[in-house]
N, CA, C and O of each residue as an XYZ file, in Angstrom:
716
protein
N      47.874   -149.188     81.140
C      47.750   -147.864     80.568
C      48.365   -146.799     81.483
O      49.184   -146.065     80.930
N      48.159   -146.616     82.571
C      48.970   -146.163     83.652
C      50.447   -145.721     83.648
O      51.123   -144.701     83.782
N      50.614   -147.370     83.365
C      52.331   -147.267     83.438
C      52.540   -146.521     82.342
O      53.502   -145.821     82.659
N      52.144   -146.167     80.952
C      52.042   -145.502     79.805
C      52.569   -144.245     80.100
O      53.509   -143.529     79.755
N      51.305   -144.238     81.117
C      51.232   -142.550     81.295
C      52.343   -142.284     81.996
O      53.085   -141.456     81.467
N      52.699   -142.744     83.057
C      53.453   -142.656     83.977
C      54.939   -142.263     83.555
O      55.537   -141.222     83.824
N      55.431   -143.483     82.745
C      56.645   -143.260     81.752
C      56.525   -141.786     81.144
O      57.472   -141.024     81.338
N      55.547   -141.393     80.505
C      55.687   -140.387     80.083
C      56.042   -138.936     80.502
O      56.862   -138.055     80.242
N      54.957   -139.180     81.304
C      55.583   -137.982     82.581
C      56.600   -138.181     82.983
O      57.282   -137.163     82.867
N      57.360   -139.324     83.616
C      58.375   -139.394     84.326
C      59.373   -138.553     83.098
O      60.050   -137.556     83.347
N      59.271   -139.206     81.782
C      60.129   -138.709     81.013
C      60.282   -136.816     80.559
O      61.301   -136.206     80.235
N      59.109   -136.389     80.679
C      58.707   -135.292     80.483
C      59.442   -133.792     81.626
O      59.946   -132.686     81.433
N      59.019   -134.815     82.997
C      59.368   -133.853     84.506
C      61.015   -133.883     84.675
O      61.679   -133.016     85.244
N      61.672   -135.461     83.851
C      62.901   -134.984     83.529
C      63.589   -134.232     83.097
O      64.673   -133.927     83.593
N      63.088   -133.740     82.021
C      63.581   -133.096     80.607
C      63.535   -131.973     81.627
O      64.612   -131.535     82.031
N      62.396   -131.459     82.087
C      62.182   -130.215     82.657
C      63.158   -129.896     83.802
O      63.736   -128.810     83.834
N      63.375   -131.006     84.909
C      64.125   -130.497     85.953
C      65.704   -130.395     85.519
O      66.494   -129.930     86.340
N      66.042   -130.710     84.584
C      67.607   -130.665     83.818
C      67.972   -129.073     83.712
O      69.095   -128.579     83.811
N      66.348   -128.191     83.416
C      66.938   -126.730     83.010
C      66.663   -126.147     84.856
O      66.695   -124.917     84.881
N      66.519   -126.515     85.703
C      66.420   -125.707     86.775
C      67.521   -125.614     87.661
O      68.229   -126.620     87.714
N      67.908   -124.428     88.531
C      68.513   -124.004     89.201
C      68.864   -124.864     90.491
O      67.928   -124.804     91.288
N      69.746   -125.518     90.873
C      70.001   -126.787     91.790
C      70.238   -125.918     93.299
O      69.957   -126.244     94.452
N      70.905   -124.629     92.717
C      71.219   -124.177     94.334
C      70.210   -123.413     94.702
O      69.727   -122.358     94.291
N      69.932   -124.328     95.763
C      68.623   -123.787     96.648
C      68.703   -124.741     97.561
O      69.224   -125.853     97.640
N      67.877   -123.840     98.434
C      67.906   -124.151    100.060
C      66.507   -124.610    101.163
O      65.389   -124.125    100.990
N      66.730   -125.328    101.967
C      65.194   -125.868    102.116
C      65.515   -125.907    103.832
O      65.605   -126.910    104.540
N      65.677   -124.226    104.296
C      65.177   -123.954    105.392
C      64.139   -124.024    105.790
O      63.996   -124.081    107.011
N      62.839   -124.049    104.805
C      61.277   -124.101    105.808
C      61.198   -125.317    106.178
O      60.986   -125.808    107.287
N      61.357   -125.707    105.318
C      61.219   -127.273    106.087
C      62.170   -127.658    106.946
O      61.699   -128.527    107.680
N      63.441   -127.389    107.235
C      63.594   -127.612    108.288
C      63.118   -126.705    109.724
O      63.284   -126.904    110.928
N      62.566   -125.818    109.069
C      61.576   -124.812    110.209
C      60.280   -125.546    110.835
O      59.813   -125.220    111.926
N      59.662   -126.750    109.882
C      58.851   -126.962    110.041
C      58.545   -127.855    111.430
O      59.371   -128.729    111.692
N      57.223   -127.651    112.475
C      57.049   -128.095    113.852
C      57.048   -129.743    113.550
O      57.276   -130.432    114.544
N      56.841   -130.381    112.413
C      57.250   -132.096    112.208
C      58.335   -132.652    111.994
O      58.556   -133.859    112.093
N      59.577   -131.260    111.483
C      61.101   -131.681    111.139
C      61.231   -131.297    112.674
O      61.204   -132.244    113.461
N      61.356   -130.126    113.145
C      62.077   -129.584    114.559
C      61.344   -130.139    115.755
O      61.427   -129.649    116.881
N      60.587   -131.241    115.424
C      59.816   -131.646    116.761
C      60.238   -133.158    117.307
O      60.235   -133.742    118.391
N      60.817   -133.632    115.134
C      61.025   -135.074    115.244
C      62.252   -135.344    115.360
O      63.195   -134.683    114.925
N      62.296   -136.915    116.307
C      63.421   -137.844    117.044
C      64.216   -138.423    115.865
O      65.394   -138.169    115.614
N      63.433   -139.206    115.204
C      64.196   -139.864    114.117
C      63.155   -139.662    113.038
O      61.945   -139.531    113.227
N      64.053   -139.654    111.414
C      63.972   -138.695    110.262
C      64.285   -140.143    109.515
O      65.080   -140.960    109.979
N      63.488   -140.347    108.206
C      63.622   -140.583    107.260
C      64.480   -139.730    106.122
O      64.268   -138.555    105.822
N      65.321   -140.444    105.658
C      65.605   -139.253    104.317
C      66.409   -139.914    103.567
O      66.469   -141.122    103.794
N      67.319   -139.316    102.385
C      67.754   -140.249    101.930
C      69.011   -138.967    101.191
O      69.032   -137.762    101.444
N      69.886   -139.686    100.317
C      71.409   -139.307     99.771
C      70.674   -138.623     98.302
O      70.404   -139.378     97.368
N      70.433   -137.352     98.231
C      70.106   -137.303     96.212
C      70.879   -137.512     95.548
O      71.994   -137.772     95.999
N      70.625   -137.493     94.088
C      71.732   -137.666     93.040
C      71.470   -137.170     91.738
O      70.265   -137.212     91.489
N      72.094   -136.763     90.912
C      71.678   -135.956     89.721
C      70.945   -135.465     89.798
O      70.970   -134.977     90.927
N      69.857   -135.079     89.142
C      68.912   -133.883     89.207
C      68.178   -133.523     90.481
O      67.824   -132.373     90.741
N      68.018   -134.331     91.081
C      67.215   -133.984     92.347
C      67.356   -132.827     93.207
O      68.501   -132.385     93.109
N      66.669   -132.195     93.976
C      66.625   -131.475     94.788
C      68.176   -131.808     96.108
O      68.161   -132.897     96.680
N      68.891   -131.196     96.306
C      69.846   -131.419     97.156
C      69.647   -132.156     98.704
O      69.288   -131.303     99.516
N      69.733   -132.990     99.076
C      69.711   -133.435    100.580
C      70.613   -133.385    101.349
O      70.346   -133.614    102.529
N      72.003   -133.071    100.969
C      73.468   -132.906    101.799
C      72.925   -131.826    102.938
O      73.202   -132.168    104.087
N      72.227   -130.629    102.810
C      72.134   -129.725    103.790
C      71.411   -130.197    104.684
O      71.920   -130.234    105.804
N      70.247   -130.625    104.554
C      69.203   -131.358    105.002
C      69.890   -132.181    106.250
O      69.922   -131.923    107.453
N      70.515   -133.457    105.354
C      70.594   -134.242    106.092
C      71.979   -133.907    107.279
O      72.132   -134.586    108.293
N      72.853   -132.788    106.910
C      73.645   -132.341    107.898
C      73.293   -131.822    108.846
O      73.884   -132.176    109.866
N      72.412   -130.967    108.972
C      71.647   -129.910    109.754
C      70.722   -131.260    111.293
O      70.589   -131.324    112.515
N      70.307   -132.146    109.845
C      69.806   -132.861    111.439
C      70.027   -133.701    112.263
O      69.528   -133.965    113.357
N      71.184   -134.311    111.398
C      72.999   -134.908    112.039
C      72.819   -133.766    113.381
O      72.405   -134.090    114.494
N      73.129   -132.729    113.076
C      74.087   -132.231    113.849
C      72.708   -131.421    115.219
O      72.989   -130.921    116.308
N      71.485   -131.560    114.668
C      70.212   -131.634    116.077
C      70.286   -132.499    116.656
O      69.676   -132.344    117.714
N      70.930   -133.850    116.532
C      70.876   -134.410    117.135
C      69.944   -135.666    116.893
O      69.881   -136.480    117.814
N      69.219   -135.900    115.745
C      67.986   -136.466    115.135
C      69.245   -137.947    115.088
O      70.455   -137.985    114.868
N      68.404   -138.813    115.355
C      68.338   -140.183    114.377
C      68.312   -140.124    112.858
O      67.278   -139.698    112.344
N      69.305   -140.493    112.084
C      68.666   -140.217    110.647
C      69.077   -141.305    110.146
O      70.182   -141.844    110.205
N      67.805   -141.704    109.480
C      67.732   -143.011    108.597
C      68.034   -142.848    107.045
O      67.571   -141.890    106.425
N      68.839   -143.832    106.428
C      68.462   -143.743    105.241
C      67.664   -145.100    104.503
O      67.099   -146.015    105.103
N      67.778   -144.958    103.289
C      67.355   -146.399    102.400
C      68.519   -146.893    101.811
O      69.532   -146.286    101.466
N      68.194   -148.258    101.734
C      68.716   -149.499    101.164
C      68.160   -150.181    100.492
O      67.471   -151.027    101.062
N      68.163   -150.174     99.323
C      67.402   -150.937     98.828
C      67.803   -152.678     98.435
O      68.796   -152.990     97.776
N      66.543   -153.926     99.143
C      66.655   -155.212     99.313
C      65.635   -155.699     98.615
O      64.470   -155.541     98.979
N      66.010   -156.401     97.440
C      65.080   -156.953     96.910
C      64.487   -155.972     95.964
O      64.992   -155.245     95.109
N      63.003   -156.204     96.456
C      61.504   -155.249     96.055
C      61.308   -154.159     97.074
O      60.495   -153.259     96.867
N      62.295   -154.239     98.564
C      61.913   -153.335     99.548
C      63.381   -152.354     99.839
O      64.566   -152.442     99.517
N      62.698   -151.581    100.481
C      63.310   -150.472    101.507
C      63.847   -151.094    102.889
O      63.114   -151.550    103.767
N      65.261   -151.036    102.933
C      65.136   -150.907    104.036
C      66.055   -149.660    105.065
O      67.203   -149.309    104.792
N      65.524   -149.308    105.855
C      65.996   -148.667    106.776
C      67.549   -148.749    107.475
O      67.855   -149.703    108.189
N      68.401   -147.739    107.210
C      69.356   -147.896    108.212
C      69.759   -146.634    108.959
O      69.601   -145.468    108.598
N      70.142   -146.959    109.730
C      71.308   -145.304    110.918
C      72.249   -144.638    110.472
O      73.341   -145.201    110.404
N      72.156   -143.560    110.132
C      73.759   -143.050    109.307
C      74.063   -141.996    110.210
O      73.327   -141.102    110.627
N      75.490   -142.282    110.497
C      76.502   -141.147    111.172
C      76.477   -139.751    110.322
O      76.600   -138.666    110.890
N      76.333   -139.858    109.131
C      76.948   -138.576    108.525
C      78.083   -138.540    107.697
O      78.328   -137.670    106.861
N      79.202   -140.158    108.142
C      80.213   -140.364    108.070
C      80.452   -141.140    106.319
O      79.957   -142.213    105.975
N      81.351   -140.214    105.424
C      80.737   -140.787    104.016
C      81.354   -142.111    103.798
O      81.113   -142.702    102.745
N      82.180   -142.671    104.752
C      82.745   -144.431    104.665
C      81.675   -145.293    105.061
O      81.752   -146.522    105.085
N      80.792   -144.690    105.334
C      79.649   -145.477    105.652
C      78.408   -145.542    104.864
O      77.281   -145.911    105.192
N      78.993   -144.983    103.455
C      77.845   -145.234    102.215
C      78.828   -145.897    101.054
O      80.030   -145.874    100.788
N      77.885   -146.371    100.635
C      78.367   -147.659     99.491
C      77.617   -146.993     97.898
O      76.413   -146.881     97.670
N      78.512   -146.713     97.177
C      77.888   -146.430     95.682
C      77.326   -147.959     95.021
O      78.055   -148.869     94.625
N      75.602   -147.940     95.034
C      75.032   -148.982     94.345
C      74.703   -148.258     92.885
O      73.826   -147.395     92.932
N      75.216   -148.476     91.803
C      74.558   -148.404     90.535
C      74.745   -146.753     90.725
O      75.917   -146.461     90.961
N      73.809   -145.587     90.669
C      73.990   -144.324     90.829
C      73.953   -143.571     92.811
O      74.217   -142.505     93.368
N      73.566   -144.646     93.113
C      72.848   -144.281     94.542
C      73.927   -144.512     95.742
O      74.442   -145.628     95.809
N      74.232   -143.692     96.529
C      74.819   -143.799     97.936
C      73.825   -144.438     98.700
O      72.769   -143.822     98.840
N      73.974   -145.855     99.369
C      73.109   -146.321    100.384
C      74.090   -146.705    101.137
O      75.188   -147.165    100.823
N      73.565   -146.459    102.295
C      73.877   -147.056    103.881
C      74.805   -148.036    104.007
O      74.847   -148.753    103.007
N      75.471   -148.294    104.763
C      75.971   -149.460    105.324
C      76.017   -149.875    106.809
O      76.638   -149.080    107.513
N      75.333   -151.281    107.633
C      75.594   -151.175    108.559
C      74.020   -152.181    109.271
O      73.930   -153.088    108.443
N      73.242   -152.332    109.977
C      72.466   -152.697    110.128
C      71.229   -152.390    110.367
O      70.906   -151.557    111.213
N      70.033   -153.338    109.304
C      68.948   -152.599    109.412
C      68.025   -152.280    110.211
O      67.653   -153.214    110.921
N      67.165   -150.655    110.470
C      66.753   -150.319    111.433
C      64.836   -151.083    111.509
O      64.081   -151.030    110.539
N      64.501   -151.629    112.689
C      63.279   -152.595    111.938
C      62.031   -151.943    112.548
O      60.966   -152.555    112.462
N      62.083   -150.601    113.235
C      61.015   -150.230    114.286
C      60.388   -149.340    113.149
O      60.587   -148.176    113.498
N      59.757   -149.360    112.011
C      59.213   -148.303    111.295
C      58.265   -147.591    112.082
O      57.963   -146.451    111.728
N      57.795   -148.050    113.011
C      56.408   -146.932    114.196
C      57.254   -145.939    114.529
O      56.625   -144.884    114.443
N      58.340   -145.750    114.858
C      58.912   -145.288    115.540
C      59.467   -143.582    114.654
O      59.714   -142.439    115.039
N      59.452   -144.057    113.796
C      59.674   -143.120    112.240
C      58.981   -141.729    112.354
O      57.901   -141.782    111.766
N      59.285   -140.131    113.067
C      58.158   -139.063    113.224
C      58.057   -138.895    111.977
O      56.892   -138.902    111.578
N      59.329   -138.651    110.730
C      58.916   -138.068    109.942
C      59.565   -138.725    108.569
O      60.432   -139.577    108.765
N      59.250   -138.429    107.282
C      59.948   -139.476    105.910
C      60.079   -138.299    105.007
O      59.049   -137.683    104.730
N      61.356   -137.866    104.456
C      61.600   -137.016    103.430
C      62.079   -138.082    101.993
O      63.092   -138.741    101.754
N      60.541   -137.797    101.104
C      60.623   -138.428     99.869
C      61.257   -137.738     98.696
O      61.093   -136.540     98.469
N      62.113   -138.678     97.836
C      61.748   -137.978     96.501
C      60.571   -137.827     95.396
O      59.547   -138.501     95.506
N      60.691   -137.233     94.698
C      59.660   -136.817     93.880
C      59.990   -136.198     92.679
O      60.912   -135.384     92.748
N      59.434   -136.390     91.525
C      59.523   -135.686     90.615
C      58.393   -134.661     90.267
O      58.457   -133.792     89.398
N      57.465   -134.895     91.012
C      56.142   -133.955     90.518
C      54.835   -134.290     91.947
O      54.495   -135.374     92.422
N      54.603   -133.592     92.122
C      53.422   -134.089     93.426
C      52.056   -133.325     93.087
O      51.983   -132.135     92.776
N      51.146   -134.087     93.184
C      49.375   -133.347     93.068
C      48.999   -132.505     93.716
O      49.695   -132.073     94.635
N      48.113   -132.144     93.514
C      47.305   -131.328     94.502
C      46.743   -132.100     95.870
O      46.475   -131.559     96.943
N      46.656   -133.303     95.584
C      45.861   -134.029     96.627
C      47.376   -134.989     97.241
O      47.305   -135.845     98.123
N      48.041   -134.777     96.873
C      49.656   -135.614     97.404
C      49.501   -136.023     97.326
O      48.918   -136.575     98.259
N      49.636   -136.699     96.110
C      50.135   -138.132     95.416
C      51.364   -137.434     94.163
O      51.226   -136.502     93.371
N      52.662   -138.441     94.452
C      53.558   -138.448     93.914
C      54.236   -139.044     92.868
O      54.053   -140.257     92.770
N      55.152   -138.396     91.857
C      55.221   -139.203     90.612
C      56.583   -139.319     91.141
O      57.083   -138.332     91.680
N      57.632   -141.073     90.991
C      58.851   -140.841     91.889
C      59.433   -141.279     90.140
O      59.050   -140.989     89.006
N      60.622   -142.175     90.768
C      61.284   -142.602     89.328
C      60.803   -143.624     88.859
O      60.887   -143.896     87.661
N      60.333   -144.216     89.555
C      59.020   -145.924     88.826
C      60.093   -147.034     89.443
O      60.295   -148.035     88.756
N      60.656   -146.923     90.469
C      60.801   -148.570     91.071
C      59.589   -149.134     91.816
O      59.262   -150.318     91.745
N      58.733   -147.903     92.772
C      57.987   -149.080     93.430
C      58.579   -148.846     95.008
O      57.893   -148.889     96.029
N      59.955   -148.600     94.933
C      60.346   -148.830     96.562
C      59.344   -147.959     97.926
O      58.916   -148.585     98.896
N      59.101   -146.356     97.717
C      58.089   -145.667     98.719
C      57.159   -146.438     98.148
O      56.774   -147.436     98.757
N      56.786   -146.211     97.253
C      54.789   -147.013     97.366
C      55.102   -148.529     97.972
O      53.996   -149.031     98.175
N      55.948   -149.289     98.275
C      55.754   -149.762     99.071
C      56.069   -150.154    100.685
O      55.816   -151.080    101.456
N      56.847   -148.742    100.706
C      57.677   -148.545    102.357
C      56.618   -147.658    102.636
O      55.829   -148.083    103.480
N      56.426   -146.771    102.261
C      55.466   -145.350    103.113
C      53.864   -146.078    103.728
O      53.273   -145.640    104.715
N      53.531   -146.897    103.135
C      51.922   -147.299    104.346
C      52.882   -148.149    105.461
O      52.139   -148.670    106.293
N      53.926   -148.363    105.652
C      54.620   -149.112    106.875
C      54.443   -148.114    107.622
O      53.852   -148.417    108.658
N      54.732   -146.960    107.521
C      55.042   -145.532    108.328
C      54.476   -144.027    108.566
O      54.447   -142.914    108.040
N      54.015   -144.801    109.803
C      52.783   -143.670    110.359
C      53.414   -142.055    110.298
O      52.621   -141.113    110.264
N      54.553   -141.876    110.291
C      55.079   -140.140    110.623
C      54.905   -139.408    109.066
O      54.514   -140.045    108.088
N      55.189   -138.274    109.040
C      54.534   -137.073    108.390
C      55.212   -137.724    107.481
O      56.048   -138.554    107.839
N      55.020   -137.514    106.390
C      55.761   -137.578    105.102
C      55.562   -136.391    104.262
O      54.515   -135.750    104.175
N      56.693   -136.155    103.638
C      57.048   -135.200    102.949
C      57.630   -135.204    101.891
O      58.802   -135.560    102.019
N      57.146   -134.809    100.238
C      58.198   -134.635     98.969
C      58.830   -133.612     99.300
O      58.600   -132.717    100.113
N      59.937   -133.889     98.357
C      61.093   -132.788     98.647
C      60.835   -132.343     96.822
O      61.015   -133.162     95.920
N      60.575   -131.499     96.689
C      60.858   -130.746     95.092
C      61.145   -129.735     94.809
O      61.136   -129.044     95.828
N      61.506   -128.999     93.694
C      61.528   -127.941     93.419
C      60.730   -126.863     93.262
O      59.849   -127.239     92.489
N      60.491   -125.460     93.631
C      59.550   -124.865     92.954
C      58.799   -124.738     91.448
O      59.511   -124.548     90.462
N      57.404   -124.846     91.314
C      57.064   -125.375     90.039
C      57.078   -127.179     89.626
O      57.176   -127.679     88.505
N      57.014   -127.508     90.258
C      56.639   -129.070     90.668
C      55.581   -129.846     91.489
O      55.511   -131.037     91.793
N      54.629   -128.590     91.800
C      53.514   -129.103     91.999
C      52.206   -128.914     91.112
O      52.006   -127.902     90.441
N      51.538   -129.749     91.164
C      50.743   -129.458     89.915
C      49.352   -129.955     90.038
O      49.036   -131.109     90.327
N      48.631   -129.062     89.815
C      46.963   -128.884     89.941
C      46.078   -129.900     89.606
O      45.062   -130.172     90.246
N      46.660   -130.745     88.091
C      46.108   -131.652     87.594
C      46.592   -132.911     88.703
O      47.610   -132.918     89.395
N      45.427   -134.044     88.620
C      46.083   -135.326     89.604
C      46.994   -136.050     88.891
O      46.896   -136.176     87.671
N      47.715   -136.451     89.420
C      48.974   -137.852     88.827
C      47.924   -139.172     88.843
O      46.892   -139.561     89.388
N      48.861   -139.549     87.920
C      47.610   -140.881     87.345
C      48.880   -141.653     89.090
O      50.049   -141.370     89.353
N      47.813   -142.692     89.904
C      48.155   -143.373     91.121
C      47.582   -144.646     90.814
O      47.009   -144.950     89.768
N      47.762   -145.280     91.701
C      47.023   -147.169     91.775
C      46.505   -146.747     93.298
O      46.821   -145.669     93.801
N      45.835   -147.534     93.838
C      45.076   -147.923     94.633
C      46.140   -147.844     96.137
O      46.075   -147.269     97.223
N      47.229   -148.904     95.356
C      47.999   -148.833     96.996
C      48.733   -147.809     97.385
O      48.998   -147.645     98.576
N      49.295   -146.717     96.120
C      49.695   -145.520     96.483
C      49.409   -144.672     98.017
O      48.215   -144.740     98.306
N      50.027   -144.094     98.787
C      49.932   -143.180     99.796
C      50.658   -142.073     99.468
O      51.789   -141.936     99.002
N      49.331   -140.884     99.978
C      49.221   -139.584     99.449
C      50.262   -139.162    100.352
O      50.149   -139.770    101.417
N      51.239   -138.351    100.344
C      52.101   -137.575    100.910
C      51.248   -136.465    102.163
O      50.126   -136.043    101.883
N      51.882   -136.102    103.442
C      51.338   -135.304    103.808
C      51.357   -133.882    103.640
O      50.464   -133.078    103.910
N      52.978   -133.593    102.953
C      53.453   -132.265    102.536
C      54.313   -132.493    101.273
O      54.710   -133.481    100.654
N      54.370   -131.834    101.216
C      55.528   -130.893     99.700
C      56.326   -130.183    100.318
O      55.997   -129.829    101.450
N      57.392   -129.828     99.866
C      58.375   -128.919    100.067
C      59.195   -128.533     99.058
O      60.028   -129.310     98.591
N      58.993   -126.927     98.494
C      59.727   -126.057     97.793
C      60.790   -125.730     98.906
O      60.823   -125.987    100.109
N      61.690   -125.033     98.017
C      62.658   -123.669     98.515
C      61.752   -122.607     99.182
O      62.136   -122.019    100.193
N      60.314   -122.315     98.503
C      59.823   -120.921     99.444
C      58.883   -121.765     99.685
O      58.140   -120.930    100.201
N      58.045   -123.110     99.771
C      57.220   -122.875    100.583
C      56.937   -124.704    100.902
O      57.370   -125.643    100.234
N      56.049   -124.749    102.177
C      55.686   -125.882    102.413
C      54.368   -126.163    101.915
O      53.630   -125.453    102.597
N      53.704   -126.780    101.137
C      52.039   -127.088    100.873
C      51.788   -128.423    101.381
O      52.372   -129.436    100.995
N      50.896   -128.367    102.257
C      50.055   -129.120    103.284
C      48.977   -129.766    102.787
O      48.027   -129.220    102.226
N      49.114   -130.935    102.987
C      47.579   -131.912    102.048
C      46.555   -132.113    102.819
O      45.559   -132.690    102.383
């Protein structure tokens, strides 16, 4: 019944993020003392509707950060090192992933910038329904963070399962909300 619901919304938060404004900018969060404090960064390449990550992930290229992306193997995530350098991403299906070898120290991880299509009040996140964070994010102790748009967080809870892990933040264009 879940998955019911789930589909639905997923289908619903689509429709919706199609009419919103893409250019926008996500300086607080990189203001934030868990982005500007941390060694190596989770994050990943967006694509169609999503919230933009090109700035993101340039900005901490160029701090000097470790930045990881995903690969997806199998049923899992895995971790790799990206230069910045775009010969070093491979178009899978819609997705730019990594190329190169995988990174295996997940402790080591300060911080994880997720996607999201919609996040709770209590951070828990509605993604696109593979499965891949709900089952990489309990590997990884550092902050985690959705990346969304303003008007994408929402009061009511997201229907979750058990093994789900609640996000520690959100991130709009104007603001960060803290779980």
């Amino acid at each position: 019944m879940k998955t019911d619901e789930k589909a639905r919304l997923r289908e619903q938060f689509r429709h919706s993020r199609r009419q919103r404004d893409r250019n926008v900018s996500f300086d607080l969060l990189l203001a934030t003392p868990e982005i500007t404090s941390a060694r190596i960064i989770a994050s990943y390449v967006s694509y169609g509707t999503e919230p933009s990550t090109q700035e993101i992930n340039q900005v901490l290229l160029a701090r000097g950060v470790t930045l990881l992306l995903p690969r997806i193997a199998g049923e899992t995530i895995q971790w790799v090192i990206w230069d910045g350098e775009q010969q070093n991403l491979k178009l899978v299906g819609r997705i730019l992933e990594p190329l190169g070898p995988e990174y295996i120290d997940f402790t080591s991880i300060d911080a994880v910038i997720v996607p999201a299509l919609q996040i709770d009040s209590a951070g828990y996140r509605l993604g696109k329904g593979g499965g891949y964070y709900d089952r990489a994010l309990p590997t990884i102790p550092g902050w985690k963070v959705g990346l969304i748009y303003s008007g994408e967080i929402t009061e009511e809870f997201l229907p979750h399962e058990n093994h789900d892990v609640p996000l520690s933040a959100a991130a709009t264009p104007e603001e960060i909300i803290r779980f």
